[in-house]
Backbone as ProteinMPNN parsed JSONL, in Angstrom:
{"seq_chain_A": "XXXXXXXXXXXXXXXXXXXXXXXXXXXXXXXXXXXXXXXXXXXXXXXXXXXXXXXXXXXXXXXXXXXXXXXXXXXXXXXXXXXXXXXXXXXXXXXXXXXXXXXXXXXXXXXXXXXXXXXXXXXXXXXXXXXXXXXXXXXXXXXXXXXXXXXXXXXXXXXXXXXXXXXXXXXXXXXXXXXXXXXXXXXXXXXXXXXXXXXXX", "coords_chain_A": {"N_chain_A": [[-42.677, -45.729, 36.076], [-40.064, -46.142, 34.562], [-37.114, -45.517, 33.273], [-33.836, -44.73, 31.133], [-31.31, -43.787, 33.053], [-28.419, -42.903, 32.518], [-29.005, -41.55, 29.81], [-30.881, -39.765, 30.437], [-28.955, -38.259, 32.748], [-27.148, -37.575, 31.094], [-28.175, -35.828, 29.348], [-29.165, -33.733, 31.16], [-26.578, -32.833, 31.853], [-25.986, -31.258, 29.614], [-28.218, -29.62, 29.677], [-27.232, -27.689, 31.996], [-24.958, -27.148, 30.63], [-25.616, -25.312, 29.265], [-26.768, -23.432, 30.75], [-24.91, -21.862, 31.85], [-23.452, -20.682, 30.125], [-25.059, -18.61, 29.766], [-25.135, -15.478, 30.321], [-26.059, -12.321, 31.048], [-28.853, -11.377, 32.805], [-32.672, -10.921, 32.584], [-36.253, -10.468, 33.14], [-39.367, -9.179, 32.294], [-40.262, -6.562, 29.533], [-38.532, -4.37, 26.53], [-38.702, -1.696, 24.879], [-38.741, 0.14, 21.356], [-39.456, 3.072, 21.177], [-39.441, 4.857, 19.3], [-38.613, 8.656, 17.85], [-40.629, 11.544, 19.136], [-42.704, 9.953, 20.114], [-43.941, 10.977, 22.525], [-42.743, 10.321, 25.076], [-40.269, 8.653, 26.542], [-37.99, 7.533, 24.608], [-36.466, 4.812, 24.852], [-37.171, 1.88, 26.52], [-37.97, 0.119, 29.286], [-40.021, -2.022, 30.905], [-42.003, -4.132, 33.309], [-43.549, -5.961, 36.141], [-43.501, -5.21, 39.209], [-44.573, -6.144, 42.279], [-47.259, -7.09, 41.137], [-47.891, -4.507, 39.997], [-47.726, -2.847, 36.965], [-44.399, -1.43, 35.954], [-42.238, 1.163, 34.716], [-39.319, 2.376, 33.029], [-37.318, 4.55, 31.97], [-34.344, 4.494, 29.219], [-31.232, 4.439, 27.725], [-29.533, 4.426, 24.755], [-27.95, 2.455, 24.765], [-28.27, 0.755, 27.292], [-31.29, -0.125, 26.682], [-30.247, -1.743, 24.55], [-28.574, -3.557, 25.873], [-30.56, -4.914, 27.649], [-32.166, -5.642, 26.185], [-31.266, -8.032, 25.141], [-30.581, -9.114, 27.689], [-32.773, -9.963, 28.228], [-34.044, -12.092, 26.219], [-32.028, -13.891, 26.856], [-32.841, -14.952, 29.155], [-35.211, -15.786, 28.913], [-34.639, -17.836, 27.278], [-33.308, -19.234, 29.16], [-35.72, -19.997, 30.843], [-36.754, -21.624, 29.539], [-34.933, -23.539, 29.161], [-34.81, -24.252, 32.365], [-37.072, -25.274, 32.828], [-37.491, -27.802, 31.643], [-34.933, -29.329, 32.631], [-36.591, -29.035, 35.184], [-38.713, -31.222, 34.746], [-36.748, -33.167, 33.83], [-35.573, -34.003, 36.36], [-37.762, -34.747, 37.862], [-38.294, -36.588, 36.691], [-35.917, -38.748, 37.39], [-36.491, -38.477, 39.672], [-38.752, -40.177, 40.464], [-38.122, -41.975, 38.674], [-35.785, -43.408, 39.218], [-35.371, -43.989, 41.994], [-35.945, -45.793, 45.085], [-39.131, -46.429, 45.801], [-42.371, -44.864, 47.566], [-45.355, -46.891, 48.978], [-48.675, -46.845, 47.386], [-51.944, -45.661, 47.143], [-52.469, -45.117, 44.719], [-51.804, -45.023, 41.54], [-49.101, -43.045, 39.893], [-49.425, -39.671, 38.907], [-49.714, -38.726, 35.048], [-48.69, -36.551, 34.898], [-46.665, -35.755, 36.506], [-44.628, -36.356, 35.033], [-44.369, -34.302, 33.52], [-43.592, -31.842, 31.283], [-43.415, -28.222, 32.602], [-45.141, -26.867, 31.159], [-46.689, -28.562, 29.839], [-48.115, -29.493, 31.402], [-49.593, -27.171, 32.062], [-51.521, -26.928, 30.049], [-53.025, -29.431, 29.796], [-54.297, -29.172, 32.061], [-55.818, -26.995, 31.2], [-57.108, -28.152, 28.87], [-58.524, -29.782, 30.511], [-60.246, -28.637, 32.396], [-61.355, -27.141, 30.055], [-62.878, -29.072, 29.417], [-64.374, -29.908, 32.073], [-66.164, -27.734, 32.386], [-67.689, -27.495, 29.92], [-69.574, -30.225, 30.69], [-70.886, -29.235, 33.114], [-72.078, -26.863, 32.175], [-73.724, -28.162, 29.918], [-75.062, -29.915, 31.735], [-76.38, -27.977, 33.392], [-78.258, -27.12, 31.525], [-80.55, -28.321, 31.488], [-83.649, -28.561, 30.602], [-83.656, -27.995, 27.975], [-82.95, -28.067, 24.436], [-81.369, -30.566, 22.189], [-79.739, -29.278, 20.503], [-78.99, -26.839, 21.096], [-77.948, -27.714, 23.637], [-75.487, -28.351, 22.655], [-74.719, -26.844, 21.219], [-73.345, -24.688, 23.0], [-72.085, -26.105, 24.541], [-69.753, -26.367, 22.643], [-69.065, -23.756, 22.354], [-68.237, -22.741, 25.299], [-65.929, -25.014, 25.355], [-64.599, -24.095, 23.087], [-63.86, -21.086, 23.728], [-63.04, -21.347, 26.279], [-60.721, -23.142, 26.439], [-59.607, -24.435, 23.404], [-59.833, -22.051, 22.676], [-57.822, -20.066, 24.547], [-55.555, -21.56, 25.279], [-54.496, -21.538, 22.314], [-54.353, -19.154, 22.213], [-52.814, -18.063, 24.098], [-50.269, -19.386, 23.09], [-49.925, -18.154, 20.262], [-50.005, -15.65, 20.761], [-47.406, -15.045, 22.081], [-45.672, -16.182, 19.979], [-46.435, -14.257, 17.958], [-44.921, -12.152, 19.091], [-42.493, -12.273, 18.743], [-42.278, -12.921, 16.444], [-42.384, -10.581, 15.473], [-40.279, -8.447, 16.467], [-37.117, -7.017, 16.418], [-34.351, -6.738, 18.041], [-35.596, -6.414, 20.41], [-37.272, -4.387, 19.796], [-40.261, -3.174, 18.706], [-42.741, -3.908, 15.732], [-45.581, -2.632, 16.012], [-47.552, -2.501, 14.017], [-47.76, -4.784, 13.072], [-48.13, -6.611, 14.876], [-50.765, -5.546, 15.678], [-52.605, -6.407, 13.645], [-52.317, -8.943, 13.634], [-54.404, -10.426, 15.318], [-56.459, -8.574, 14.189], [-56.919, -9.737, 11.927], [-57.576, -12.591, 12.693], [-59.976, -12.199, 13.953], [-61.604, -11.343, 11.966], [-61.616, -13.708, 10.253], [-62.901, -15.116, 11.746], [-65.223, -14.29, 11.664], [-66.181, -14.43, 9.337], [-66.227, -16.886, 9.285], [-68.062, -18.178, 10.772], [-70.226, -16.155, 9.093], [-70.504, -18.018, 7.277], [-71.119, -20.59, 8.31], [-73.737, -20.05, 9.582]], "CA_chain_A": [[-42.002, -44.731, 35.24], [-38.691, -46.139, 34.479], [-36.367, -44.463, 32.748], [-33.153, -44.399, 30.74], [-30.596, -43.454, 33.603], [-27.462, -42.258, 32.043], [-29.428, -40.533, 28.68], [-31.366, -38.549, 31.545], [-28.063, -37.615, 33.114], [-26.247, -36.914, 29.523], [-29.446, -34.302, 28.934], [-29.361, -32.741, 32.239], [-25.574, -32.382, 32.153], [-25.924, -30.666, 28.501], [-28.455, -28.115, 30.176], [-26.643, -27.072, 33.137], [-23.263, -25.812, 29.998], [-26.076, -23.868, 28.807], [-27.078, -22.489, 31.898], [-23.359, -21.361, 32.229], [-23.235, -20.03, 29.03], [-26.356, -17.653, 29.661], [-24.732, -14.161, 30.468], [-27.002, -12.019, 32.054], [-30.535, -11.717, 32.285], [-33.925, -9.939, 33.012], [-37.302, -10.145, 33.095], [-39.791, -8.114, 31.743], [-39.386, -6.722, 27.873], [-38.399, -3.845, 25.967], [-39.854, -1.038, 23.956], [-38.574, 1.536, 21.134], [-40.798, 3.964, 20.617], [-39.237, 6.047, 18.098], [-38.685, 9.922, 18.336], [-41.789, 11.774, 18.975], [-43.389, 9.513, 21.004], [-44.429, 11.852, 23.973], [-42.43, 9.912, 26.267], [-38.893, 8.33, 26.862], [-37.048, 6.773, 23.181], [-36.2, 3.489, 24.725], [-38.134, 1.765, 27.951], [-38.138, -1.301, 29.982], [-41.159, -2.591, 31.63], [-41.707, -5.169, 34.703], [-44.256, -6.21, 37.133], [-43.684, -5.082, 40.486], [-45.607, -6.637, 43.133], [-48.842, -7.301, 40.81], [-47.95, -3.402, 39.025], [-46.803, -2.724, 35.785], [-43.393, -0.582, 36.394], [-41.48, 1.537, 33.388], [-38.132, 3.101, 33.078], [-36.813, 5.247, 30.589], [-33.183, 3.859, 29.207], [-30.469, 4.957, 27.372], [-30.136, 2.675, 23.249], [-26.93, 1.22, 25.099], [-29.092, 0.521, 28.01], [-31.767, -0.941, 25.41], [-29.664, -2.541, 23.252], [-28.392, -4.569, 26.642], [-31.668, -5.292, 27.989], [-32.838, -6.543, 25.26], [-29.939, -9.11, 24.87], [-30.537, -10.049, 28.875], [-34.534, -10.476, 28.566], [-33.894, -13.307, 25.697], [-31.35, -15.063, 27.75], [-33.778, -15.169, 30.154], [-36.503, -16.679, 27.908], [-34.175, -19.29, 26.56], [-33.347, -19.909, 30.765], [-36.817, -20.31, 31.31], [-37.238, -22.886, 28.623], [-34.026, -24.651, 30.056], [-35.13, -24.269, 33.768], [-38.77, -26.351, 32.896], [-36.861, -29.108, 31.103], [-34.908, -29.694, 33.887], [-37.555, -29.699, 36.143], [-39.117, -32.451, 34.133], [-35.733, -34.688, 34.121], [-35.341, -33.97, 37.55], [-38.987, -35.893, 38.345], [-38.094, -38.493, 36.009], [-35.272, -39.169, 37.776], [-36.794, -38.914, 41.055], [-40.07, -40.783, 40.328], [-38.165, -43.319, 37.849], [-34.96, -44.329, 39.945], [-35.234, -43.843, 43.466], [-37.037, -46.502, 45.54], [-40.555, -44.866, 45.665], [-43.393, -45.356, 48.472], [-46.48, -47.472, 48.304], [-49.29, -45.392, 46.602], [-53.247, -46.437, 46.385], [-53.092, -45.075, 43.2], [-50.189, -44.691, 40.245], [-48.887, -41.32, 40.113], [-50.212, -38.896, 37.674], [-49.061, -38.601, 34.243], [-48.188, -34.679, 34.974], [-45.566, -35.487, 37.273], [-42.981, -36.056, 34.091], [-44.332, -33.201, 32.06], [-42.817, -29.988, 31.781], [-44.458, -27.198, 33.37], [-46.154, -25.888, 29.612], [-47.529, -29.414, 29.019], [-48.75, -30.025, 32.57], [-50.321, -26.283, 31.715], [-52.021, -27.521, 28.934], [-53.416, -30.291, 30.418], [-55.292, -28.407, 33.095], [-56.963, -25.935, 30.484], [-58.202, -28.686, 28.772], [-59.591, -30.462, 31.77], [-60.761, -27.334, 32.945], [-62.806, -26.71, 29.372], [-64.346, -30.72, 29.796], [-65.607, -30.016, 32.894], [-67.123, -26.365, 32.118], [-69.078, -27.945, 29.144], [-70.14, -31.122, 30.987], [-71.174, -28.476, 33.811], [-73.251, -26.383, 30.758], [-74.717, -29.397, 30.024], [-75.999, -30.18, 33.004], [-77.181, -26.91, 33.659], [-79.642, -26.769, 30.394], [-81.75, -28.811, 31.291], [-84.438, -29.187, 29.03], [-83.335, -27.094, 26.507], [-83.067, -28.683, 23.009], [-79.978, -31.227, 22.016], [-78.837, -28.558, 19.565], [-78.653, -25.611, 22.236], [-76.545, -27.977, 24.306], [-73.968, -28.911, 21.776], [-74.038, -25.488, 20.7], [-73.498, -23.956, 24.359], [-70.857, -26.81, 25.376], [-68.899, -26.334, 21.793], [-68.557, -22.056, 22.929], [-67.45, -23.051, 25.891], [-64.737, -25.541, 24.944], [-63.28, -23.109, 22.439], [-63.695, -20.034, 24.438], [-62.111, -21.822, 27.82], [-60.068, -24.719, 26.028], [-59.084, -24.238, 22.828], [-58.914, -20.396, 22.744], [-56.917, -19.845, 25.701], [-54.56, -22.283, 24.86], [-53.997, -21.571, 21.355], [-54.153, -17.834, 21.866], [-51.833, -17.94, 24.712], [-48.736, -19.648, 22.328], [-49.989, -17.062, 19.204], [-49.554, -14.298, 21.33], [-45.919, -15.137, 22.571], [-45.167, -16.093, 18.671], [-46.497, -12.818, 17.063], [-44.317, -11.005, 19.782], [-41.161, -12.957, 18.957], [-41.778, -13.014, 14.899], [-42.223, -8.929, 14.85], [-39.373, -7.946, 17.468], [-35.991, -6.75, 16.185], [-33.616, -5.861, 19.307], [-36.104, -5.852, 21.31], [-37.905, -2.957, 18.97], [-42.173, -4.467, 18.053], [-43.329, -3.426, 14.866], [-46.62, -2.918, 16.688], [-48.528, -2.153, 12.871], [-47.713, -5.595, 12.328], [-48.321, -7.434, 15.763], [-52.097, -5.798, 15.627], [-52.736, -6.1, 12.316], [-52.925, -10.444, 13.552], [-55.808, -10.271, 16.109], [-57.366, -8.134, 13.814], [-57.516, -10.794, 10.635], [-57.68, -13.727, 13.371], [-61.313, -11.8, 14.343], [-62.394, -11.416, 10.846], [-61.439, -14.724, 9.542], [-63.759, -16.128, 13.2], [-66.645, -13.474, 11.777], [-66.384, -15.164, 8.161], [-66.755, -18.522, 9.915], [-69.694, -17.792, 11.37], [-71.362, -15.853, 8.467], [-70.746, -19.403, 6.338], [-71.533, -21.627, 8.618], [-74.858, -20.393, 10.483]], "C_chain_A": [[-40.512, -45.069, 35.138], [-38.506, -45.919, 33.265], [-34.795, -45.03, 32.165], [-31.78, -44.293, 31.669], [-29.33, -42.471, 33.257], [-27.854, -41.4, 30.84], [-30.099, -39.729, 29.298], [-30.321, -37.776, 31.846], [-27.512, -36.676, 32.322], [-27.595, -35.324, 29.467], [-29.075, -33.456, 29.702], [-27.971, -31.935, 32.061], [-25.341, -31.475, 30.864], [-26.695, -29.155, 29.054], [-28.235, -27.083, 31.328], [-25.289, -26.576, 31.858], [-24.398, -25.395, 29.814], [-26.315, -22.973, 29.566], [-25.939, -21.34, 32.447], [-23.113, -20.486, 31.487], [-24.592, -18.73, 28.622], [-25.842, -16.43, 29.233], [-25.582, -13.717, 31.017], [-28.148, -11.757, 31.702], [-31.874, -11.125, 32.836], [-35.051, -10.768, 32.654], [-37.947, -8.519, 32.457], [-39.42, -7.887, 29.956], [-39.545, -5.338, 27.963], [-38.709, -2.723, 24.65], [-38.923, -0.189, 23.118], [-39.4, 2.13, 20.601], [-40.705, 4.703, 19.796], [-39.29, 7.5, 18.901], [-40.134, 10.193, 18.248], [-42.974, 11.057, 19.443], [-43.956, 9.653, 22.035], [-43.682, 10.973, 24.652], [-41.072, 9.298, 26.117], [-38.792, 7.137, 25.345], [-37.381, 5.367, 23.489], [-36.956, 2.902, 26.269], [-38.372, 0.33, 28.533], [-39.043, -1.436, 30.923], [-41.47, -3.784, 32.309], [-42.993, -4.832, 35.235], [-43.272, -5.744, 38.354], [-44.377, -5.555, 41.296], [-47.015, -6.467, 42.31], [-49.107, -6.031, 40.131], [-47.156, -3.43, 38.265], [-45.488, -1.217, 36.1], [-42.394, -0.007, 34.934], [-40.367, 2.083, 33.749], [-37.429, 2.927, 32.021], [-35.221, 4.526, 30.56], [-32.331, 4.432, 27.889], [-30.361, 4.157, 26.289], [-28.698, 1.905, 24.211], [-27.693, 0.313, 26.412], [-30.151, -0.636, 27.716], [-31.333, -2.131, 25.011], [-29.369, -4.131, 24.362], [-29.587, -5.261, 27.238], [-32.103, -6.134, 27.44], [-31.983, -8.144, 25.234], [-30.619, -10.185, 25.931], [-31.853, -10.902, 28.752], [-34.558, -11.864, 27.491], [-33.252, -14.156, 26.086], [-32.049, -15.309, 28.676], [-35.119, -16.125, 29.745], [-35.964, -17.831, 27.971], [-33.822, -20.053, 28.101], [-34.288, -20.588, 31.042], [-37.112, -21.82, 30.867], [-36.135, -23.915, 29.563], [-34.221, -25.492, 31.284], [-36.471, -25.558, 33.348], [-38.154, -27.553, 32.679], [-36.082, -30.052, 31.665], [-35.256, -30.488, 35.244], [-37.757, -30.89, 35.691], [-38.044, -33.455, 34.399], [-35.798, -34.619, 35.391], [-36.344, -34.768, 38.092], [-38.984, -36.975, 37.751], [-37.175, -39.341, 36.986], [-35.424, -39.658, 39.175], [-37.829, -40.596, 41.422], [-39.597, -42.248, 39.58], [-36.788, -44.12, 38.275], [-34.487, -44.545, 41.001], [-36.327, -44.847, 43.594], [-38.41, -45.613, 46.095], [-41.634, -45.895, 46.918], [-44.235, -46.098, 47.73], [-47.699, -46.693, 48.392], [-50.336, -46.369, 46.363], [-53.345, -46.148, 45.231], [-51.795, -44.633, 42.482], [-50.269, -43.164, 40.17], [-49.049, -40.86, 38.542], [-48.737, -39.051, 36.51], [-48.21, -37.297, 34.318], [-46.94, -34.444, 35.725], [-44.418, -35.471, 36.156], [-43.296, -35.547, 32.834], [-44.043, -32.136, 32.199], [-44.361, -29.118, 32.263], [-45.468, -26.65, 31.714], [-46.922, -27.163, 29.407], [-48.159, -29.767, 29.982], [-49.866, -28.795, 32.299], [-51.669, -26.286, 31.182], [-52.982, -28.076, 29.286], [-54.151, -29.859, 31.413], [-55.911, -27.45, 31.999], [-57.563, -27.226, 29.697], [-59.072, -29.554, 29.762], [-60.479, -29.675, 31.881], [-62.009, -26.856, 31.6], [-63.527, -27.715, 29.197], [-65.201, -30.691, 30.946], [-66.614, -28.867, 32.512], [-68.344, -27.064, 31.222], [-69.52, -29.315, 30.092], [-71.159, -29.834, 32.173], [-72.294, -27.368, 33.131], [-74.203, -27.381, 30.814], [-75.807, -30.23, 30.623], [-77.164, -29.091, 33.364], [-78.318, -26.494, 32.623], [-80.727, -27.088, 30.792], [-82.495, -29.493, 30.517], [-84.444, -28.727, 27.639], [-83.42, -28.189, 24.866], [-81.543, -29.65, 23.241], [-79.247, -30.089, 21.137], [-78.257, -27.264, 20.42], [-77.449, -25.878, 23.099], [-75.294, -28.311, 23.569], [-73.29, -28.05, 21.283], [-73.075, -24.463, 21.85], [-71.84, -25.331, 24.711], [-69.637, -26.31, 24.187], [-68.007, -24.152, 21.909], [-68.065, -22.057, 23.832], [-65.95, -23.42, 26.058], [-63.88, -24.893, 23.794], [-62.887, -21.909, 22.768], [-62.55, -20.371, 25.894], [-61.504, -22.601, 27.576], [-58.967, -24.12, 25.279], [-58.452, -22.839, 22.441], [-57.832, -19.856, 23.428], [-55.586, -20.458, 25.024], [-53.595, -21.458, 23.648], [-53.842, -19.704, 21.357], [-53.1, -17.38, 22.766], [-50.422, -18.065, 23.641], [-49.11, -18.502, 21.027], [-49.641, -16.236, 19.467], [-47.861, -14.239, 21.512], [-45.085, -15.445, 20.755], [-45.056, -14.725, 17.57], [-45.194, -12.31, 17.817], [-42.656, -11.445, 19.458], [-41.149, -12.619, 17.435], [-41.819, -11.062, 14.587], [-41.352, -8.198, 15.682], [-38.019, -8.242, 16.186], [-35.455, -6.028, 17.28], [-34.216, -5.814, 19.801], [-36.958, -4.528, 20.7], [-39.087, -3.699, 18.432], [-42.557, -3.489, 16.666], [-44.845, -4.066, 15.449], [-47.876, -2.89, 15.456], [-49.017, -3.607, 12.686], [-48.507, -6.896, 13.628], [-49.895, -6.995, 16.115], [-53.156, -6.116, 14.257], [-53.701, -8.306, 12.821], [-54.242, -10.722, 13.942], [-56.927, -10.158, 14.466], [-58.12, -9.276, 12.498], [-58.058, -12.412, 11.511], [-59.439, -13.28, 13.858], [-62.003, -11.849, 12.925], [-62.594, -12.517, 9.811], [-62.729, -15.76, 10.43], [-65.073, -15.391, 12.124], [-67.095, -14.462, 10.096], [-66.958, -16.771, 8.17], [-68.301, -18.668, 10.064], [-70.605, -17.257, 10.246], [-71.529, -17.115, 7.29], [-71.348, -20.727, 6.723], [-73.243, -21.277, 9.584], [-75.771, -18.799, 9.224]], "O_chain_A": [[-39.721, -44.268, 35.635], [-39.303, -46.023, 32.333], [-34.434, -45.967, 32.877], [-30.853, -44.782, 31.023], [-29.301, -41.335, 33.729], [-27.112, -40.429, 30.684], [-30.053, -38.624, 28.757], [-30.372, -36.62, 31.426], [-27.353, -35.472, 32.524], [-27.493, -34.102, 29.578], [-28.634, -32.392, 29.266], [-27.965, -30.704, 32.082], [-24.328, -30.792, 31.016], [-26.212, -28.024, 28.99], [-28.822, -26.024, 31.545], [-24.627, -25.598, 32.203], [-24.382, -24.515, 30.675], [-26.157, -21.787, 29.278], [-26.071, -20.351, 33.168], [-22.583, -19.453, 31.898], [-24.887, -18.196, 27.553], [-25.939, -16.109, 28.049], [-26.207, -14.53, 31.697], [-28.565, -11.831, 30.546], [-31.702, -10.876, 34.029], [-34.876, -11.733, 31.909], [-37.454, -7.41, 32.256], [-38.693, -8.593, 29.257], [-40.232, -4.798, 28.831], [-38.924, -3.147, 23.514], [-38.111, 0.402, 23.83], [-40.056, 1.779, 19.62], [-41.682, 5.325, 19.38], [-39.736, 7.681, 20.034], [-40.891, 9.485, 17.583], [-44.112, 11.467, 19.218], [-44.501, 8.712, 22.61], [-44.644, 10.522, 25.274], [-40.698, 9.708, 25.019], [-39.48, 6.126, 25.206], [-38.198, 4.703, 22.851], [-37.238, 3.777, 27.088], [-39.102, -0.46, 27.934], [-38.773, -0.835, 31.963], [-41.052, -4.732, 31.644], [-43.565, -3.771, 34.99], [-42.1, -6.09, 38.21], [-45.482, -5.255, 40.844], [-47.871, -5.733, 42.804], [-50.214, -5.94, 39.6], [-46.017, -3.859, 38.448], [-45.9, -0.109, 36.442], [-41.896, -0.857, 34.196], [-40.312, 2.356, 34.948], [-37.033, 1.966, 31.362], [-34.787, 4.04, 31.604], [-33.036, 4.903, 26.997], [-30.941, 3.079, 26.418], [-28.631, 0.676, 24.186], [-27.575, -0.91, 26.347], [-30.09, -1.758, 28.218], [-31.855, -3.243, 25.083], [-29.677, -5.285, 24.064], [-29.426, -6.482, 27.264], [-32.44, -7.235, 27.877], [-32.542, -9.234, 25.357], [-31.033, -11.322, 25.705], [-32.018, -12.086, 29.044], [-35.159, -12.816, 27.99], [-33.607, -15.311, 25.846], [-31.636, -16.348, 29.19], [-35.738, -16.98, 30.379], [-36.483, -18.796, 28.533], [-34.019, -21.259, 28.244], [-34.107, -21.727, 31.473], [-37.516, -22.796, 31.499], [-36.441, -24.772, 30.392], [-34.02, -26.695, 31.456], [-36.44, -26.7, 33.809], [-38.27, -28.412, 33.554], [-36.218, -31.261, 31.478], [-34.888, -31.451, 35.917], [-37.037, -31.777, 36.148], [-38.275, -34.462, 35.068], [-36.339, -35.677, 35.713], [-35.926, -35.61, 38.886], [-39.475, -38.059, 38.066], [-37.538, -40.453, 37.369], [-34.918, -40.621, 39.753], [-37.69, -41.563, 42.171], [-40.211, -43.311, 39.677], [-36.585, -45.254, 37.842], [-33.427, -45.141, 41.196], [-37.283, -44.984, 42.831], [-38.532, -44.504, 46.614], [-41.656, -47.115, 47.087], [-44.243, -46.209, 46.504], [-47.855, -45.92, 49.337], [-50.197, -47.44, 45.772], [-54.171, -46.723, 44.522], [-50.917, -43.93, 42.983], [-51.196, -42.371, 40.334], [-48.878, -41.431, 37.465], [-47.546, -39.29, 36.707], [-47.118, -37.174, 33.762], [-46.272, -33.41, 35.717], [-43.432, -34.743, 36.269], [-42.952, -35.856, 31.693], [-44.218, -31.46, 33.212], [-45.581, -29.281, 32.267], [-46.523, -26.015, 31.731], [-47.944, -26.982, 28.745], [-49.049, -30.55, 29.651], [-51.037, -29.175, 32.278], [-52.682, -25.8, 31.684], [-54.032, -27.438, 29.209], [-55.013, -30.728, 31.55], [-57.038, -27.223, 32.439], [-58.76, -27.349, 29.957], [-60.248, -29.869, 29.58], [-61.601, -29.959, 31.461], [-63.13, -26.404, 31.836], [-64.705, -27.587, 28.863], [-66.33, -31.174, 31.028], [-67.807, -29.124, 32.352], [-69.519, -27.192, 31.564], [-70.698, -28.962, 30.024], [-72.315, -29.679, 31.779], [-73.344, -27.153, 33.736], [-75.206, -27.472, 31.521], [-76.815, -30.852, 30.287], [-78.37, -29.251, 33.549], [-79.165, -25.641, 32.889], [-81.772, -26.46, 30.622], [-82.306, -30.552, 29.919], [-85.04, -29.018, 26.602], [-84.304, -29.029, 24.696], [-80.783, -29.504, 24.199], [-78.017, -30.122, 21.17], [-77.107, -26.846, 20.284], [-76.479, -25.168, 23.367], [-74.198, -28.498, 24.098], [-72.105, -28.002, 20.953], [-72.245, -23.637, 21.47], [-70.724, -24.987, 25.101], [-68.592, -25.874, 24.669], [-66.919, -23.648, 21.631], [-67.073, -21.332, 23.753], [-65.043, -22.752, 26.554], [-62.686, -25.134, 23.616], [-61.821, -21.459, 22.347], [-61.578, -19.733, 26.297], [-61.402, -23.314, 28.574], [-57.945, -23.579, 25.701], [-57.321, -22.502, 22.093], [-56.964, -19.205, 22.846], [-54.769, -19.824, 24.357], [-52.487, -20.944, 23.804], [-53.216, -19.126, 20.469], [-52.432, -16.408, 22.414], [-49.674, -17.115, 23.412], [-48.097, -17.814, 20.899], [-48.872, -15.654, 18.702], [-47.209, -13.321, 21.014], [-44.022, -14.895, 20.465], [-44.185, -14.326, 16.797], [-44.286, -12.016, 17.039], [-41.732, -10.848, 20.011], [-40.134, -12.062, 17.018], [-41.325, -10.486, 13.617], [-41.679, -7.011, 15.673], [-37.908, -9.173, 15.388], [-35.872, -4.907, 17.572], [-33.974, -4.765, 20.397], [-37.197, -3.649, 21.527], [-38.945, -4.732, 17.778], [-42.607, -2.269, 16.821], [-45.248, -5.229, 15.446], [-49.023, -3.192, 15.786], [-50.156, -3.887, 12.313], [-49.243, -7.826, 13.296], [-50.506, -7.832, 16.779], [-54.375, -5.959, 14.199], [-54.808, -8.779, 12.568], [-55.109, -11.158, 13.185], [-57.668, -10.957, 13.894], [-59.299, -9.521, 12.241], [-58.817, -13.21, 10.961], [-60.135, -14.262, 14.117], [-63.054, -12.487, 12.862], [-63.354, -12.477, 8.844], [-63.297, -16.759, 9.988], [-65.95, -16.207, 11.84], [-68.175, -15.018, 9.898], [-67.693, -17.471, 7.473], [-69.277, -19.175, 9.51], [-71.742, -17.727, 10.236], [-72.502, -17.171, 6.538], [-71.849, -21.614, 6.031], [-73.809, -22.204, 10.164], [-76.937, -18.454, 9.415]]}, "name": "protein", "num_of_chains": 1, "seq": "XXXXXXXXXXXXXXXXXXXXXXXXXXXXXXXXXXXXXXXXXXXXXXXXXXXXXXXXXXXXXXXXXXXXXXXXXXXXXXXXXXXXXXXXXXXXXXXXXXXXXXXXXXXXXXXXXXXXXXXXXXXXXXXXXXXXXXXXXXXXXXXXXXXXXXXXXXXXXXXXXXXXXXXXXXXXXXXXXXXXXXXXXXXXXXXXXXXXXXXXX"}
C-alpha cells in the first residue's frame, strides 16, 4: 500500500482547519412540530444508553441545535476521512511486520465503504447459505429464493440506509421535516416495488 506522502499530509492538514472551524455540536436531531401539536413547539431527541430521550426547547434553543447537529454531521464525515488517511499512512509508510497474508483491502477504506463491504459479503453468503439449504428444490426456486435474499439483506439495506439519510436532509429546513413529504417517498418506493412485481411475474 504505498502511498503519496506529502498529498496525504496536505489532505489531513486541510481537515484538521475544518475541524477548527466547526463551532459547536450535538448529536441527535431536531423537531418543529408546529402549534397544536399536543406536546412541546420545538424538541430535541437523543439516545441515551440504548433509549430514545426528548426535551422540549425554546425556537432560540432550536434554531441553535439545529445549527450544532449539522456541524456535527459534517464532523462525522471529516472524522472517517481521517481515519482512512491515518491507515494509509500507517499501513503505507511505516516499516510494517511480516504477515502470512497481505492486509485486507478495508484497512484504507473509510468507515461507510468498509460498511458497505460487509453488507454485501454478508448478502453472498446468506444466498449461497439459501442455496445450500434447498436442496432439491427446483433451479428456479433457488435463484428465486437467493435473488430475495440478496436484495432484502444486500441491496435493500444498503440502498435504503443512504435514501433514508437523503430524504431526511432534502426535506429539513432548520432543522424543521416536512414529514408529508419525507413519507410520501417510502410510500411511492413500495408501490413502484408492487408494480414491479405485478409486470414481471
Amino acid at each position: 500500500m504505498k502511498i503519496k506522502r506529502a498529498a496525504l499530509e496536505a489532505e489531513y492538514a486541510r481537515l484538521q482547519t475544518q475541524l477548527a472551524r466547526a463551532g459547536w455540536i450535538s448529536q441527535g436531531y431536531v423537531q418543529d412540530r408546529g402549534p397544536g401539536a399536543g406536546g412541546p413547539h420545538y424538541q430535541w431527541t437523543r439516545k441515551v444508553r440504548g433509549k430514545t430521550v426528548s426535551v422540549a426547547l425554546s425556537r432560540e434553543q432550536f434554531e441553535a441545535l439545529a445549527q450544532a447537529i449539522q456541524n456535527w454531521r459534517h464532523i462525522e464525515h471529516i472524522l472517517d476521512r481521517m481515519q482512512q488517511l491515518t491507515r494509509r499512512f500507517i499501513f503505507g509508510t511505516l516499516p510494517d511486520t511480516r504477515r502470512r497474508k497481505p492486509l485486507s483491502k478495508t484497512v484504507g477504506m473509510s468507515n461507510t465503504m468498509a460498511s458497505t463491504r460487509r453488507i454485501a459479503v454478508t448478502a453472498w453468503r446468506s444466498c449461497v447459505a439459501w442455496r445450500i439449504g434447498l436442496g432439491r428444490t427446483t433451479t428456479s426456486a433457488r435463484i428465486s429464493l437467493s435473488l430475495i435474499i440478496l436484495v432484502t439483506a444486500g441491496i435493500g439495506l444498503f440502498l435504503g440506509t443512504q435514501l433514508a439519510g437523503f430524504v431526511m436532509d432534502r426535506y429539513s429546513t432548520g432543522g424543521k421535516f416536512d414529514w408529508t413529504k419525507v413519507f410520501l417517498v417510502p410510500m411511492f418506493c413500495t408501490l413502484a416495488g408492487l408494480l414491479a412485481l405485478i409486470v414481471a411475474f
